[in-house]
N, C-alpha and C positions, 0 to 999 in steps of 0.2 A: 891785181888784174888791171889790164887797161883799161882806159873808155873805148877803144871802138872794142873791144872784147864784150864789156857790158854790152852797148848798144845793141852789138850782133843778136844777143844773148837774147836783151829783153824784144826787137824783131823777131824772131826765131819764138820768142813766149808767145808776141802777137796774134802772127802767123797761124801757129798752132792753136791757140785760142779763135781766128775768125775759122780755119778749117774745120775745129769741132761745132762751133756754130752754124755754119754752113750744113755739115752733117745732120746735126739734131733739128735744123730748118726740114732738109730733105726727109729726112725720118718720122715727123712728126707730119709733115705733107703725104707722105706714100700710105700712114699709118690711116688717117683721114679718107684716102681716096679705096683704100680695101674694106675700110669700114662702109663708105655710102656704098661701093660695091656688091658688100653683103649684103647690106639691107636692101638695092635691088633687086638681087636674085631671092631673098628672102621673098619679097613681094612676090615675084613672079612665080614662085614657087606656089605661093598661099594662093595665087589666083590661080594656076594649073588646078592645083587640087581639090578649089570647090568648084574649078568646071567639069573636075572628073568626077567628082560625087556626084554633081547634077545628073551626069549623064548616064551613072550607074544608078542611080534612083530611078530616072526613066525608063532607063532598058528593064529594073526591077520590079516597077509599079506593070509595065508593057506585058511581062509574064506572068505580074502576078492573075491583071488581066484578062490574058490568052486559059492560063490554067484552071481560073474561076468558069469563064466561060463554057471550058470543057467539062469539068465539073458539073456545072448547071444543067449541062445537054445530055449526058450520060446522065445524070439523075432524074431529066424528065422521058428519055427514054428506058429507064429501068421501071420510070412508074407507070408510062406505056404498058407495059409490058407484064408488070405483074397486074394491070388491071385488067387487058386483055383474057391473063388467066383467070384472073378471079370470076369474068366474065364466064369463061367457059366452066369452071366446074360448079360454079350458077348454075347453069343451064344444067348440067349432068344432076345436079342435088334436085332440081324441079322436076326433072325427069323421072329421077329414082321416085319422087315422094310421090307422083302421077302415077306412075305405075303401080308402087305399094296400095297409095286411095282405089286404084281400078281394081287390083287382081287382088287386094283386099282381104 
């Protein structure tokens, strides 16, 4: 083989040696910038999601709130209510046992 045949040769080795350097530069740089990328969206993601838990705790604690309430209200209107009665058939039992003492 000649010399400028080698020379070519080992140029042409070069070459292809700084191309793949070049490559594995870019590769190892893209690899980096998808990675900080993820961990961006990763973050954004993590703070999405404990803004939407807050917000569904809130709207959940808001009902549980509303429900309690309604609860409490219907329960002191049922106790209205059977006191009311209790009330009247009081009166009915005094009345029965007046009458029984009277006509005796």
């Amino acid at each position: 083989m000649s010399l400028e045949a080698l020379e070519t040769i080992a140029q042409a080795e070069e070459k292809a040696r700084q191309i793949r350097e070049t490559a594995e530069t870019k590769a190892k740089s893209a690899v980096r910038a998808a990675e900080e990328e993820a961990a961006l969206a990763a973050a954004a993601a993590e703070e999405k999601a404990a803004i939407e838990i807050r917000e569904l705790t809130r709207a959940a604690d808001e009902k549980a709130r509303e429900a309690a309430g309604a609860l409490a209200s219907n329960t002191r209107n049922r106790e209205a209510a059977m006191t009311a009665h209790a009330e009247r058939m009081m009166d009915q039992v005094v009345d029965k046992i007046v009458e029984r003492i009277v006509t005796g």
